[in-house]
C-alpha positions as CSV (number, residue, x, y, z in Angstrom):
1,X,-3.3,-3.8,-21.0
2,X,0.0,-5.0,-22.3
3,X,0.2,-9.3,-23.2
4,X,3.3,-11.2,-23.4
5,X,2.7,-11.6,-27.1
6,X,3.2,-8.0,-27.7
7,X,-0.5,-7.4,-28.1
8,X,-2.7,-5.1,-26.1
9,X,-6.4,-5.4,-24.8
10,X,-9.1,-4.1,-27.2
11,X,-9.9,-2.4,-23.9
12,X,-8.2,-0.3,-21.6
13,X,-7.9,-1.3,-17.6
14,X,-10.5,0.1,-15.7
15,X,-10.1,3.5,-13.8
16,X,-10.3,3.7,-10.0
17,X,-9.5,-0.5,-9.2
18,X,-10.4,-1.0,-5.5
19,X,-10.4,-4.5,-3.8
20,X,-9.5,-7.4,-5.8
21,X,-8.7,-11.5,-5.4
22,X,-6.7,-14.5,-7.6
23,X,-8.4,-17.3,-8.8
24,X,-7.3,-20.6,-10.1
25,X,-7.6,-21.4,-13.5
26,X,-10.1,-24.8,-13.0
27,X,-11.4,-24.8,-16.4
28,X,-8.8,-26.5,-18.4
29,X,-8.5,-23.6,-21.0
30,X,-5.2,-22.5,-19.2
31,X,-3.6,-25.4,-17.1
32,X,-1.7,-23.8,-14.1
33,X,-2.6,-20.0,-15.1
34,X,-5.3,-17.9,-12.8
35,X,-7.3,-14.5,-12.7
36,X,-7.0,-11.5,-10.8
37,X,-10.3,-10.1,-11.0
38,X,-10.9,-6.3,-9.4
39,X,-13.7,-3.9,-9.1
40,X,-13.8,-0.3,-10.7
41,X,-14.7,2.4,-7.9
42,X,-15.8,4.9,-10.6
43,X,-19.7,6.2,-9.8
44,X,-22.7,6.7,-11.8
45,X,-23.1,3.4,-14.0
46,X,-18.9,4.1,-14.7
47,X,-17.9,0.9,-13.0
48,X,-17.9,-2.5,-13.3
49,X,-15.0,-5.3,-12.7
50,X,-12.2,-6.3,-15.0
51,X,-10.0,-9.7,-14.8
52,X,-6.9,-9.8,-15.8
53,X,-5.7,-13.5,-17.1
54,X,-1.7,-14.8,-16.4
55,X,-0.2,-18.3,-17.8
56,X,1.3,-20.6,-15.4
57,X,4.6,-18.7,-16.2
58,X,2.9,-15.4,-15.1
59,X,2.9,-13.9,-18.0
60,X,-0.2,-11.8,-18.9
61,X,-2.4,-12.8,-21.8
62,X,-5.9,-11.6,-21.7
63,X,-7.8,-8.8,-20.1
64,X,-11.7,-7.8,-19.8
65,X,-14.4,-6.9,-18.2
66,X,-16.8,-9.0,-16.3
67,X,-19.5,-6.6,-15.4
68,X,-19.8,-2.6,-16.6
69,X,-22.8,-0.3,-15.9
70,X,-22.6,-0.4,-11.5
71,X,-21.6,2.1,-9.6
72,X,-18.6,2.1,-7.2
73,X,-17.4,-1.4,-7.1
74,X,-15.4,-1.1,-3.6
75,X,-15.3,-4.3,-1.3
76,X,-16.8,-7.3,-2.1
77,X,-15.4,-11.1,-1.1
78,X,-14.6,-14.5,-2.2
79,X,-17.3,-17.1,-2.3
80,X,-16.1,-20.4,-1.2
81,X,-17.1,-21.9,-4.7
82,X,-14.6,-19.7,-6.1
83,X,-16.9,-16.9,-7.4
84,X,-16.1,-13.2,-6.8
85,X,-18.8,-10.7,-4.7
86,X,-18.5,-6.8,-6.0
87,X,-20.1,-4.8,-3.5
88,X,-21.5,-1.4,-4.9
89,X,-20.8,1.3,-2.5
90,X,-23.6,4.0,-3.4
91,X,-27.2,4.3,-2.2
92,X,-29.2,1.7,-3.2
93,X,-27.5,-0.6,-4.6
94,X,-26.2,-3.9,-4.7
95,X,-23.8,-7.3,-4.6
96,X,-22.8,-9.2,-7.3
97,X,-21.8,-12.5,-7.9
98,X,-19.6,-13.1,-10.8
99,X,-17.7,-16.1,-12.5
100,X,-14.1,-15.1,-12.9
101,X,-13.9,-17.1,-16.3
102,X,-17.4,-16.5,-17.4
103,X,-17.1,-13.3,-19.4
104,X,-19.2,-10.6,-19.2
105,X,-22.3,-10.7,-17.7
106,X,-25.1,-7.9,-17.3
107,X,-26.3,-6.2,-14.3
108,X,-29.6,-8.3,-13.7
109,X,-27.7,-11.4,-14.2
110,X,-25.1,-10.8,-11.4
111,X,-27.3,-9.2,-8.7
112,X,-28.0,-11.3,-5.9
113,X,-30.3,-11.4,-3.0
114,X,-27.8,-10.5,-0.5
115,X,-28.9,-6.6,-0.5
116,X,-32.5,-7.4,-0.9
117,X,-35.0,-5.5,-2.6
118,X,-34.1,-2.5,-1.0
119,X,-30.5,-2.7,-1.7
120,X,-27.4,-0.6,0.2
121,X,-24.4,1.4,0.5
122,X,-22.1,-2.2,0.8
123,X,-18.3,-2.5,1.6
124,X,-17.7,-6.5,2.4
125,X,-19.2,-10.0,2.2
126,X,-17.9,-12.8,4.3
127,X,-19.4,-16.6,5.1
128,X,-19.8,-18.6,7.6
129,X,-20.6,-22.2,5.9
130,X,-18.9,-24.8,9.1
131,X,-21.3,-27.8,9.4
132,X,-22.7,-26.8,5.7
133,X,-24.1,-30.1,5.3
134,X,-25.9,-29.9,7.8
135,X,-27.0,-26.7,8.9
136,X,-28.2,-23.5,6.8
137,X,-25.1,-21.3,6.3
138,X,-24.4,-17.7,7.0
139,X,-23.5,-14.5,4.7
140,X,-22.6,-11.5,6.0
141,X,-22.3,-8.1,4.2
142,X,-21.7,-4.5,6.0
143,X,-22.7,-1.1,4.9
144,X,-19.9,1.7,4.7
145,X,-22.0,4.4,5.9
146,X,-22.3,5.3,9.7
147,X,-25.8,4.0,10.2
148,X,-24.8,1.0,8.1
149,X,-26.2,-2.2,9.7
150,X,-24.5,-5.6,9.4
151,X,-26.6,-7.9,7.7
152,X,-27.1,-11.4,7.9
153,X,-28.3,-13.5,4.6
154,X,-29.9,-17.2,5.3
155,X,-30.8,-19.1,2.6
156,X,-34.3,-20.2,2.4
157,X,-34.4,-24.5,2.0
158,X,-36.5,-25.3,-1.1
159,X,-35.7,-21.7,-2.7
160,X,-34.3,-21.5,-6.1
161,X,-33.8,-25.8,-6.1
162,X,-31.5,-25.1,-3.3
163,X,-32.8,-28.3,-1.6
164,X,-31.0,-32.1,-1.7
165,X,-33.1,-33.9,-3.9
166,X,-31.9,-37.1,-1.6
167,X,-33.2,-35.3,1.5
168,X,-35.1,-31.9,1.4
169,X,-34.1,-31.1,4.3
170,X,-30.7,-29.7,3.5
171,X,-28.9,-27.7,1.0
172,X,-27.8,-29.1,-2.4
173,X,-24.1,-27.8,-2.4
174,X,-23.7,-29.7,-5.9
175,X,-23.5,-26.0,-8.0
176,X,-24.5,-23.1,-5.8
177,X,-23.1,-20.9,-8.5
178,X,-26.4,-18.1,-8.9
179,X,-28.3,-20.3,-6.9
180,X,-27.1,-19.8,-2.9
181,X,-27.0,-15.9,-2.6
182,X,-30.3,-15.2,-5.4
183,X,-33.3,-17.2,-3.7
184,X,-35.4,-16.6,-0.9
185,X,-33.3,-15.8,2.6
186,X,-34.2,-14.6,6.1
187,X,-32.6,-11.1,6.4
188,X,-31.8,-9.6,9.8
189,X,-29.6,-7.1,11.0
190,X,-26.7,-6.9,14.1
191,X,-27.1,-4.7,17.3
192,X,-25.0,-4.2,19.8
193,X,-25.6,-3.1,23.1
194,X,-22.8,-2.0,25.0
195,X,-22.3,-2.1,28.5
196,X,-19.7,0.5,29.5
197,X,-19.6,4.0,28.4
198,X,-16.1,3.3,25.8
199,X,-18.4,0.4,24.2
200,X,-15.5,-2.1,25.4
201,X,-17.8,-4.5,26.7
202,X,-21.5,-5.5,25.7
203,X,-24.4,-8.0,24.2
204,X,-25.4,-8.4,20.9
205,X,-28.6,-10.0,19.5
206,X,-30.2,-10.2,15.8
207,X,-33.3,-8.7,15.0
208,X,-35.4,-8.0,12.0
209,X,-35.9,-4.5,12.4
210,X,-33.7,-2.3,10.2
211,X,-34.0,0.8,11.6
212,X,-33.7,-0.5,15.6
213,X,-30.2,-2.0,13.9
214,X,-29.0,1.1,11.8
215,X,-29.2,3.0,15.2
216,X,-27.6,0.5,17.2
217,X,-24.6,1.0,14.5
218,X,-24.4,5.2,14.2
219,X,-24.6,4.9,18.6
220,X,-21.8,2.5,18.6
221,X,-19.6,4.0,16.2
222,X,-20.2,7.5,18.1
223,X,-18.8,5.8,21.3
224,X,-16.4,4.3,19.8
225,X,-15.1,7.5,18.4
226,X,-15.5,9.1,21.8
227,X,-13.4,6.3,23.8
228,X,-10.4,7.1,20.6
229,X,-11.1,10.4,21.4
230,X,-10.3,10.3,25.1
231,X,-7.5,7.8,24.0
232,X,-5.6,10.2,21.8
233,X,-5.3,12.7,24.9
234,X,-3.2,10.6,26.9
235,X,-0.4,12.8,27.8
236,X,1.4,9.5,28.2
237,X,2.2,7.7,25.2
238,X,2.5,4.2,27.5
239,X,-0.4,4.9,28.4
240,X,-2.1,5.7,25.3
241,X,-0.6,2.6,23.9
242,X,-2.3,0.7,27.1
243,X,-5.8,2.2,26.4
244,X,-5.4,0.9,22.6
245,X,-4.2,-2.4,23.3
246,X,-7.6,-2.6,26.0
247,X,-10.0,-1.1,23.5
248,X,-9.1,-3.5,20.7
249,X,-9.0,-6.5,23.0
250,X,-12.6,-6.4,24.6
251,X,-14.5,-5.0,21.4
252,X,-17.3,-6.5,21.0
253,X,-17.1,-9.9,18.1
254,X,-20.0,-11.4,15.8
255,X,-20.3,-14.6,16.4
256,X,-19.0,-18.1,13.6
């Protein structure tokens, strides 16, 4: 990687870069600069994530890599702390939680709880933390397979000092940094039961039973695929266009 200076990285950027996000610099090391941090889709222990550092002016001054030795960094998220999630996208694995200005970091040290012992095929993480102060929040990460499940990741009060030391009975949001998505969480899964035959319309409900989930996911993806199906044989382009515009509007939505 090329620096303003003239210099180049010791290392070169990473093959394969998938999804990626920008961080302010809030260290004081590099007042006004940020990071663009992004994963490296290459499989078998060949990926990782890299950041690349800019000055305030935009200029680039520093490159490296955060974590090496995953496989097929892909999706991932933004925690709202300002940490970066890679998701691995191969069997088995998991999510990582990384520091954009932390350096390196091995593989044990950035693996969270989110995939669970198990682990996945992961795409995305998202959060819902409204009301954190006073109610347990909500993580979210999907599976990019077609009997991928979305799961849902609660932390656990009193797990990994996650607890208010002024009252126990809520979550100590003072550094959740390796502390939020790496204790003890209850882990359940999303199914959806649709009500038409085009899966337009329908219930959904949580449950702790992976498998009754991962089938509820490979059934709705197959009518989904079905009602596009019978959508793309519109003779009638209006009406195509009609069919779309229904189908998107009454899909099914998981709940804030």
């Amino acid at each position: 990687v090329a620096f303003a200076s003239g210099a180049e990285s010791a290392l070169p950027f990473h093959l394969l870069p998938d999804f990626g996000a920008c961080f302010e610099d809030q260290t004081g090391r590099n007042p006004g600069g940020w990071a663009y941090v992004s994963n490296s889709e290459v499989k078998n222990g060949g990926g990782g994530v890299g950041v690349i550092m800019f000055n305030a002016n935009g200029d680039v001054e520093h490159y490296e890599k955060l974590l090496e030795g995953t496989s097929r960094n892909c999706g991932g998220g933004v925690t709202s702390w300002n940490t970066f999630i890679s998701c691995e996208e191969s069997m088995n694995t998991h999510c990582h939680e990384l520091d954009p200005f932390g350096g390196l970091v091995s593989e044990d040290e950035s693996r969270t709880a989110l995939g669970g012992l198990e682990g996945g095929n992961f795409e995305s993480f998202a959060s819902d933390e409204r009301g954190k102060h006073h109610r347990v929040p909500n993580y979210y990460v999907t599976e990019d397979r077609s009997k991928g499940p979305l799961r849902r990741f609660r932390p656990t009060l009193g797990s990994n000092n996650l607890s208010s030391e002024a009252d126990p009975t809520i979550l100590d949001w003072t550094n959740p940094y390796r502390k939020m998505l790496f204790g003890n969480a209850t882990i359940d899964y999303l199914v959806l039961e649709p009500t038409d035959d085009e899966a337009r319309q329908g219930t959904f409900y949580w449950t702790t039973d992976k498998e009754e989930a991962k089938n509820s996911a490979s059934f709705t993806i197959l009518m989904l695929r079905e009602s596009t199906s019978r959508m793309e044989s519109c003779t009638s382009r209006r009406d195509g266009t009609r069919m779309y515009l229904s189908l998107i509007s009454t899909m099914p939505t998981i709940p804030g």
